[in-house]
C-alpha positions as a printed Julia matrix, in Angstrom:
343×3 Matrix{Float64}:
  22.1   -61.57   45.09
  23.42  -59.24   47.31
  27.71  -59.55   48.04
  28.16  -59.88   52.04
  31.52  -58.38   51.42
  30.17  -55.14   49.69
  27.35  -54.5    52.45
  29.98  -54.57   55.16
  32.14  -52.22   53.16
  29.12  -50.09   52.98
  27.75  -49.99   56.36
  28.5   -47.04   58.9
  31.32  -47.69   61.45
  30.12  -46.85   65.0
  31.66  -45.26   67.92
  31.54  -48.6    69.37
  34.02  -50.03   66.62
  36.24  -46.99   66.91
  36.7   -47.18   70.52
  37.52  -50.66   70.55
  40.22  -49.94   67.69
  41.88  -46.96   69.46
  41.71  -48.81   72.7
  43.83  -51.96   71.08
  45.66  -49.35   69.12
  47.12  -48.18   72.48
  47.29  -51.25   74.17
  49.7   -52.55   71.28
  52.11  -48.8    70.83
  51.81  -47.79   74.79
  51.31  -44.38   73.25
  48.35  -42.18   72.37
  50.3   -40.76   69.46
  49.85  -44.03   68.16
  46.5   -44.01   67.47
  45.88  -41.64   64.13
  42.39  -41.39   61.98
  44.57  -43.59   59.14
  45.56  -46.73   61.54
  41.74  -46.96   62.76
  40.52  -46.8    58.71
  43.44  -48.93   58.06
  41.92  -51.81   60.83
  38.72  -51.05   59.85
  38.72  -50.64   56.24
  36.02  -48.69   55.42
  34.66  -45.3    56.99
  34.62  -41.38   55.72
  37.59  -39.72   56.98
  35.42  -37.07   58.27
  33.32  -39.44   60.99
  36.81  -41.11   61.84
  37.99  -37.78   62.55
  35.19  -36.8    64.86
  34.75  -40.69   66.66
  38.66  -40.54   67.08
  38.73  -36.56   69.07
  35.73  -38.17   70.88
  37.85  -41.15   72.03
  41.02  -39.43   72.76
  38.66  -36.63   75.1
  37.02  -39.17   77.11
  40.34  -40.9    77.6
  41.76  -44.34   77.83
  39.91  -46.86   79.62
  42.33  -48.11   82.23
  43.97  -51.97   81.62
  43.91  -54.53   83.51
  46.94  -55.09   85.49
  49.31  -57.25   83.14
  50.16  -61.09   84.09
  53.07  -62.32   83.85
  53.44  -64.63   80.95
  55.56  -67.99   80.54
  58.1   -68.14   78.24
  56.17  -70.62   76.24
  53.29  -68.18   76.81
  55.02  -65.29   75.39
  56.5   -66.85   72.22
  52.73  -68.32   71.43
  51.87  -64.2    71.83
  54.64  -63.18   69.79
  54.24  -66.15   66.84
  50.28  -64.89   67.24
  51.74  -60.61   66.79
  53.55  -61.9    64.28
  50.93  -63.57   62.22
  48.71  -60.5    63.14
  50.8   -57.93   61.46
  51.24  -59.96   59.0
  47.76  -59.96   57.76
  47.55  -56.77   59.05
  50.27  -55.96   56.48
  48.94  -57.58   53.54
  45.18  -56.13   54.18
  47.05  -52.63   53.91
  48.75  -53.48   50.49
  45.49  -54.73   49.34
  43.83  -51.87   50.95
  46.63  -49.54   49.28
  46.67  -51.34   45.78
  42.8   -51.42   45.71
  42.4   -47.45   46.05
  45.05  -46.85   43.96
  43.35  -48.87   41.56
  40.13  -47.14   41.71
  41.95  -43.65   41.36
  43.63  -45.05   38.21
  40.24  -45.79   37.15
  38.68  -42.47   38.34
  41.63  -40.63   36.46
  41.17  -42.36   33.31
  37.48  -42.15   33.08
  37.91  -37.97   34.39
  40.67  -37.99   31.62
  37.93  -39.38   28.36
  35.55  -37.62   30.19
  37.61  -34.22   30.08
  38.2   -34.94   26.41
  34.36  -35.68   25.42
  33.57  -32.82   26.99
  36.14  -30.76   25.14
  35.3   -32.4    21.84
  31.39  -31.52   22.69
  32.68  -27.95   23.52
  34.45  -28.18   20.13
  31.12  -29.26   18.12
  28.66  -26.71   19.68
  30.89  -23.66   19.17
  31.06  -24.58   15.57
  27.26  -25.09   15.35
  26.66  -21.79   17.43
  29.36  -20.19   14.91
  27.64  -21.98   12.04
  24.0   -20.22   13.33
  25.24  -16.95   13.58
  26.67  -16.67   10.17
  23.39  -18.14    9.09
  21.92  -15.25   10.86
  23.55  -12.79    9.13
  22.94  -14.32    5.96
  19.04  -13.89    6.9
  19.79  -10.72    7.3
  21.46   -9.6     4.57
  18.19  -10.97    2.56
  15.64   -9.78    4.35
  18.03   -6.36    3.92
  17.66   -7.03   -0.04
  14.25   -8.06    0.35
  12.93   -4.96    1.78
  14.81   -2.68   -0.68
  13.05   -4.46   -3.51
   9.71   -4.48   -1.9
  10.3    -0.62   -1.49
  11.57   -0.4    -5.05
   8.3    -2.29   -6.14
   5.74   -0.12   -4.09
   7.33    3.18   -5.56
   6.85    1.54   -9.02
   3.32    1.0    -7.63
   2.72    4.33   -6.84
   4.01    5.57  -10.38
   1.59    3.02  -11.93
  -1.46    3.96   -9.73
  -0.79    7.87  -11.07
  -0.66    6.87  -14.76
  -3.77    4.63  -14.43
  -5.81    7.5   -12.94
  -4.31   10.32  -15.11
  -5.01    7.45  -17.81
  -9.04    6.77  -16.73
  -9.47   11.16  -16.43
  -8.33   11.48  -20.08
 -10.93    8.74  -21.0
 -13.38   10.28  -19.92
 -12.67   13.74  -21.0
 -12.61   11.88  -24.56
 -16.35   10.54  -23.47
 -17.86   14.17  -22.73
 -15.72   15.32  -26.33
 -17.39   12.37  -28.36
 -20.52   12.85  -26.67
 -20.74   16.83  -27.55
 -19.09   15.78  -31.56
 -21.92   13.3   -31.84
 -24.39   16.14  -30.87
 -23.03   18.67  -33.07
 -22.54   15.93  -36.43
 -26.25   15.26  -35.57
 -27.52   18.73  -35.47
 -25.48   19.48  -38.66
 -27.12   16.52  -40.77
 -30.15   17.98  -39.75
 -29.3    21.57  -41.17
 -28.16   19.86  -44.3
 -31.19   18.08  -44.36
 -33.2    21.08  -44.26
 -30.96   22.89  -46.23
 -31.75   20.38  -49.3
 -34.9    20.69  -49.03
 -34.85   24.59  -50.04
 -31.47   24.63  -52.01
 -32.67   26.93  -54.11
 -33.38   29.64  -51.18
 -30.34   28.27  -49.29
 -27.92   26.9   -51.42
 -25.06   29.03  -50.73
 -25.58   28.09  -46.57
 -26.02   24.56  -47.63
 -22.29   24.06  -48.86
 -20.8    25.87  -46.07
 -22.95   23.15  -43.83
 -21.61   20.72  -46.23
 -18.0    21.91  -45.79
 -18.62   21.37  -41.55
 -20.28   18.21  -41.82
 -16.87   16.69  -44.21
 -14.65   18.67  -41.15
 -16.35   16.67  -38.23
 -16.06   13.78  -40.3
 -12.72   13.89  -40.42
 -12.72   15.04  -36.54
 -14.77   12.17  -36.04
 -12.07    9.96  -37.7
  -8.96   11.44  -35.85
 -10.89   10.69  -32.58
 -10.85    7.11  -33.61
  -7.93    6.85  -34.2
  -6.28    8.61  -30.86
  -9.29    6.37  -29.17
  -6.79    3.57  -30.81
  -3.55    4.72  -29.21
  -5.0     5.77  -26.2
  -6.34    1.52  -26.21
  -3.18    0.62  -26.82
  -1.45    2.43  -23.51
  -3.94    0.85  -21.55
  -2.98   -2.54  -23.03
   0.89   -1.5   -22.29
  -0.19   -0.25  -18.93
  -2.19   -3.72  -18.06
   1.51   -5.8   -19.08
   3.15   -3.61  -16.7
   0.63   -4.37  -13.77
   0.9    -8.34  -14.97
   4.85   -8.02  -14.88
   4.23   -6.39  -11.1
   2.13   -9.41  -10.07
   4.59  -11.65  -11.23
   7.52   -9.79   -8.94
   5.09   -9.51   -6.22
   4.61  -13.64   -6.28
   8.51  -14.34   -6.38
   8.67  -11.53   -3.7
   6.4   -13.93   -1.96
   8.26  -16.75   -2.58
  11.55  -15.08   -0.86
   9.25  -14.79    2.49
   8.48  -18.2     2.54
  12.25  -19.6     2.13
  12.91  -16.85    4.69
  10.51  -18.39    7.11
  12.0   -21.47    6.54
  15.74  -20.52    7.26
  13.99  -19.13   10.57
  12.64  -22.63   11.44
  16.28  -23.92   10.51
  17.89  -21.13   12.51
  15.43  -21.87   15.65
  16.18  -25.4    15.41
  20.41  -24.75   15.15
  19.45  -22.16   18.82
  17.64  -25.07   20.32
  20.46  -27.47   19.56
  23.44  -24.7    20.81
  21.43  -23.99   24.04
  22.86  -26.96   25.96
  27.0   -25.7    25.59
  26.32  -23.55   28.73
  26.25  -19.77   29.72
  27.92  -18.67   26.06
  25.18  -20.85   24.27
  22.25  -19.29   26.38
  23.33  -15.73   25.83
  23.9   -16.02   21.66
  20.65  -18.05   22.23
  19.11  -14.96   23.26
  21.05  -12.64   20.79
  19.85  -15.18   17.8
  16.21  -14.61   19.46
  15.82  -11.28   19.57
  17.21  -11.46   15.65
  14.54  -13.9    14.76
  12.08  -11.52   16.36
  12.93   -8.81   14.34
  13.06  -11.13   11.14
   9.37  -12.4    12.02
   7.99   -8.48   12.5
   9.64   -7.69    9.46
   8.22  -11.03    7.02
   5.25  -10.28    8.78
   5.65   -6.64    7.65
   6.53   -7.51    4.21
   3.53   -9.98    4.1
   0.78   -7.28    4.9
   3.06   -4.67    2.21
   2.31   -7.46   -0.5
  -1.04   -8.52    0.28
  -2.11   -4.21   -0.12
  -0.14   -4.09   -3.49
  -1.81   -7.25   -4.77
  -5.04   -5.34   -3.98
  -4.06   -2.37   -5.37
  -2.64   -4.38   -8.57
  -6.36   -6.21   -8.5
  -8.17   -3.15   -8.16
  -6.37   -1.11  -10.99
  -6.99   -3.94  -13.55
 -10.27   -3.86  -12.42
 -10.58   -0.62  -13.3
  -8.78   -0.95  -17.14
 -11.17   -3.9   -17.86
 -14.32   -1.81  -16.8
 -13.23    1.32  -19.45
 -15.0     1.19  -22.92
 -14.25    1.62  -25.81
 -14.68    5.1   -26.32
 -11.66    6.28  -24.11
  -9.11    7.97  -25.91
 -10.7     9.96  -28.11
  -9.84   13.49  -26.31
  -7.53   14.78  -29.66
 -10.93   14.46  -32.03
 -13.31   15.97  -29.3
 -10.77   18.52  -29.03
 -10.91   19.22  -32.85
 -14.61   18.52  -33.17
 -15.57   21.11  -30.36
 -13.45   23.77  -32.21
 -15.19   23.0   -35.67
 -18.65   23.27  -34.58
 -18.6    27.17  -34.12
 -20.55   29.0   -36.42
């Protein structure tokens, strides 16, 4: 329920109230100078200073509205008016100490509450300069990985690179050693067929049968040496294949590092969202810290499409070291075998 007392406090004066103040004002003082902007809110107790001011000028401009001519009073008459002044000014007294202890109340209160105010606000200052400090040194921290990051994903693609060469020089040598084997299986076949016929007429040929003889035991032994470089050459491929498994393995913890990387971006986002409200400062590092992350996401996203073509490459080259047979190698004995079959 609504206090009577508060809704008359609240209420507009009028020019009609004013006027009637300044005009009793006068009649009390005999003087204009009497009536001031503070005696009126004084009588009326309520009122902005700035439509006292105004209604006040107004009533001083259109002047005094002329009195009555005074009667003359008895004395009885005139000491019931002056026990009646006196009881006047003496409420008119106490409602100014109220008045007077009242405001000064409120701007005790006021100051207080603008004093733990001042100091919340300075604490809250406090708290999001440390969180703003705490985000950019969490920036450059991101930074300084993604810095360490891309050095080892360059480190990994020249390693790569030198990989990719040795595989290809690797599947050209095997299949040199193909074409060698190839021609040395030719040549051992055409010389068991001389031998053949040269059994057949030992007697006419005997002397050409042990020098065919003699070349079939030297492509043996070619054939035998091609073996066993065919062996070794196996052997590099095998080495070769741990070194592309050792690369995957890199390549996955490489991948690893982009996710926690995304994540400290999420965290960093969420410490710029939380420093935005400190004011001007916050908004600016705000943007600083965004253009950061920006860079951060174009290079994880950069990173992401680097290990994504390596993990390709690394599929393809095994690929193509599973798909080699077992003939590949064999170059050394082809070699040989090529030279021996000369007549």
């Amino acid at each position: 329920m609504d206090d009577p007392a508060n809704d008359s406090a609240r209420r507009p004066v009028t020019a009609e109230e004013v006027a009637a103040v300044c005009d009793r004002l006068f009649a009390e003082a005999g003087d204009k100078t009497a009536v001031t902007v503070r005696a009126v809110r004084r009588v009326l107790g309520r009122g902005s200073m700035t439509t006292l001011v105004a209604l006040v000028r107004e009533w001083k401009e259109r002047g005094v509205v002329p009195l009555p001519p005074r009667a003359e009073l008895l004395p009885e008459d005139e000491q019931r008016v002056l026990e009646f002044a006196r009881q006047l000014f003496g409420v008119l007294i106490e409602r100014e100490r109220a008045l007077r202890h009242r405001e000064k109340q409120e701007a005790e209160a006021r100051g207080g509450a603008l004093e733990q105010e001042l100091t919340d606000l300075a604490a809250q200052l406090d708290e999001y300069q440390q969180e703003l400090d705490a985000a950019q040194a969490e920036r450059e921290r991101l930074k300084a990985d993604l810095d360490v990051a891309t050095a080892r994903a360059r480190e990994h693609e020249e390693r790569a690179v030198r990989l990719t060469e040795r595989t290809e020089a690797l599947a050209a040598e095997r299949d040199a050693a193909a074409e060698r084997t190839a021609a040395l299986a030719r040549d051992l076949a055409a010389a068991r067929a001389e031998a053949a016929e040269a059994r057949g007429a030992e007697r006419v040929q005997a002397e050409q049968a042990a020098v065919l003889l003699g070349r079939i035991d030297a492509l043996e032994a070619d054939r035998r040496r091609g073996e066993e470089n065919a062996a070794t050459l196996h052997r590099s491929l095998a080495e070769r294949d741990g070194e592309l498994s050792g690369l995957r393995a890199e390549l996955a913890h490489r991948d690893a590092e982009i996710r926690r990387l995304g994540a400290d971006r999420a965290d960093l986002t969420q410490r710029l969202a939380a420093a935005e409200r400190t004011g001007e400062e916050a908004r600016v590092a705000r943007t600083q810290a965004e253009q950061t992350a920006a860079e951060l996401r174009g290079r994880v996203a950069a990173l992401e499409a680097e290990r994504a073509r390596r993990d390709r490459e690394a599929l393809e080259a095994a690929a193509q070291a599973a798909d080699r047979p077992a003939t590949e190698g064999t170059e050394p004995a082809q070699q040989s075998a090529g030279g021996s079959t000369e007549p």
